[in-house]
C-alpha positions as CSV (number, residue, x, y, z in Angstrom):
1,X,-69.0,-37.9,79.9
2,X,-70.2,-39.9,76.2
3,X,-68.1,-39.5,73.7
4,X,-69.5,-38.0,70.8
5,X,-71.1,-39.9,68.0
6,X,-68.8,-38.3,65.7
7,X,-65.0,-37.0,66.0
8,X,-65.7,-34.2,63.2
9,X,-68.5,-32.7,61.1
10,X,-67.4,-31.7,57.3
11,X,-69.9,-29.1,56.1
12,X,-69.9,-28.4,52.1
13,X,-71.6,-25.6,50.6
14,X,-74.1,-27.0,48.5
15,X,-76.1,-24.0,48.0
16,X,-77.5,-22.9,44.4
17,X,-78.2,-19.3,43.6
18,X,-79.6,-17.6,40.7
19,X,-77.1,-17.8,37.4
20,X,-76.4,-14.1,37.4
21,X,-75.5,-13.4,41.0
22,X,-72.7,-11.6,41.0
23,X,-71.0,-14.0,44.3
24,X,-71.7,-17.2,42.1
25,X,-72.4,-20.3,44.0
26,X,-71.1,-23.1,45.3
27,X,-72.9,-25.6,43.6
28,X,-72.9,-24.1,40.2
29,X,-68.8,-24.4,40.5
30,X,-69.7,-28.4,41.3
31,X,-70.1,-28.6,45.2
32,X,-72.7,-31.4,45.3
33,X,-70.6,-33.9,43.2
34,X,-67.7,-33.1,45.6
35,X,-69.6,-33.4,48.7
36,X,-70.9,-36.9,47.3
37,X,-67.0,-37.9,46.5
38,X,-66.0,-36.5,49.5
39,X,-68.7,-38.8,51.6
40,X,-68.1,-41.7,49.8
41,X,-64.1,-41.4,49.4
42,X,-64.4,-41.0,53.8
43,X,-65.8,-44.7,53.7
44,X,-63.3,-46.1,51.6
45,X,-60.6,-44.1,53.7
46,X,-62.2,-45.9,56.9
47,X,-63.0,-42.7,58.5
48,X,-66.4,-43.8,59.7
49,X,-66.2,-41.1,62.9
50,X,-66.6,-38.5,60.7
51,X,-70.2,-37.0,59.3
52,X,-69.6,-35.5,55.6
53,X,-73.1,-33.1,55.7
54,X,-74.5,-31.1,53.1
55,X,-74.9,-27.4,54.2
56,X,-76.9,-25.0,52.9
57,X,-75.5,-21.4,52.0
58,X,-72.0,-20.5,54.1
59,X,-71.7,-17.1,52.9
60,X,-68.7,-17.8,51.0
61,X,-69.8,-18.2,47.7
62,X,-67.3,-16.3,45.9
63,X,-64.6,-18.4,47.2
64,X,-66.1,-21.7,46.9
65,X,-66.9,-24.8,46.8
66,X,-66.9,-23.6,50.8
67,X,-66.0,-26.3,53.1
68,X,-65.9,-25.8,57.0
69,X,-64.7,-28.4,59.5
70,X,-66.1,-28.7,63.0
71,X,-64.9,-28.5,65.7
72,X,-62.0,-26.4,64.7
73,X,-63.7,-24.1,62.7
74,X,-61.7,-24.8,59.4
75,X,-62.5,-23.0,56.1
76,X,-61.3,-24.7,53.0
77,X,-62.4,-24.0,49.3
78,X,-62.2,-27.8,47.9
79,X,-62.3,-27.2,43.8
80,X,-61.0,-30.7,43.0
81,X,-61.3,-34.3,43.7
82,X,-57.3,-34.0,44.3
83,X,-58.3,-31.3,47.1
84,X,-60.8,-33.5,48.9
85,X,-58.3,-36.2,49.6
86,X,-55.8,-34.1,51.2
87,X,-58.2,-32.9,53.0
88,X,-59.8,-36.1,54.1
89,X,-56.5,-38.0,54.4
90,X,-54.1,-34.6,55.7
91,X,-56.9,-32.8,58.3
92,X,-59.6,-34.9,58.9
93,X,-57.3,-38.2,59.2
94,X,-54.1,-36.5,60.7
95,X,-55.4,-33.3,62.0
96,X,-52.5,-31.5,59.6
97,X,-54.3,-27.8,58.1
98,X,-53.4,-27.3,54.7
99,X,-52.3,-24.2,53.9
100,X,-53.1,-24.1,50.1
101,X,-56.5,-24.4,50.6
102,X,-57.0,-22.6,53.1
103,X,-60.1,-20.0,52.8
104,X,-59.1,-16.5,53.9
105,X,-60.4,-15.3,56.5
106,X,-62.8,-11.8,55.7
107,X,-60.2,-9.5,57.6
108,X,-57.5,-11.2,55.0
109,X,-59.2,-10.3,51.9
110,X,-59.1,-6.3,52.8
């Protein structure tokens, strides 16, 4: 079997909505500066089997910036600089979840 091209897949929620949605969006609460960070922060971490991808909407908005980590299925709301590296360096380096950023699942939030 081939190994895959890359170990994970970061998805960040880059989406824009108009400014008086009620659910916000991701990029209005500064997703596409993170996801840029975030792909060129995985370079100088040396994490080069990793693909940082923009995504389109995640259906999260409200709790964004969404994040989502493949193949685990990960949801992470990444606000700051500070919560991209522990991401990159604590789940995508070490495969460690971090609680605090954790996105809540929809059954969680009832």
């Amino acid at each position: 079997m081939d190994a895959p091209f890359f170990r994970k897949h970061v998805f960040v929620c880059t989406n824009t909505r108009p400014p008086d949605d009620p659910r916000g969006c991701c990029s209005a609460k500064g997703s596409v500066s993170l996801r840029n960070y975030m792909k060129k922060r995985a370079e100088q971490l040396g994490l080069l089997d990793v693909r940082i991808n923009v995504a389109g909407c995640l259906d999260r908005c409200e709790l964004g910036p969404s994040v989502v980590i493949y193949p685990e299925g990960t949801w992470y709301t990444a606000r700051t600089e500070a919560d991209v590296d522990e991401i990159l360096q604590r789940h995508v380096a070490r495969d460690e979840r971090i609680e605090r950023l954790r996105m809540p699942t929809r059954d969680e939030e009832v």
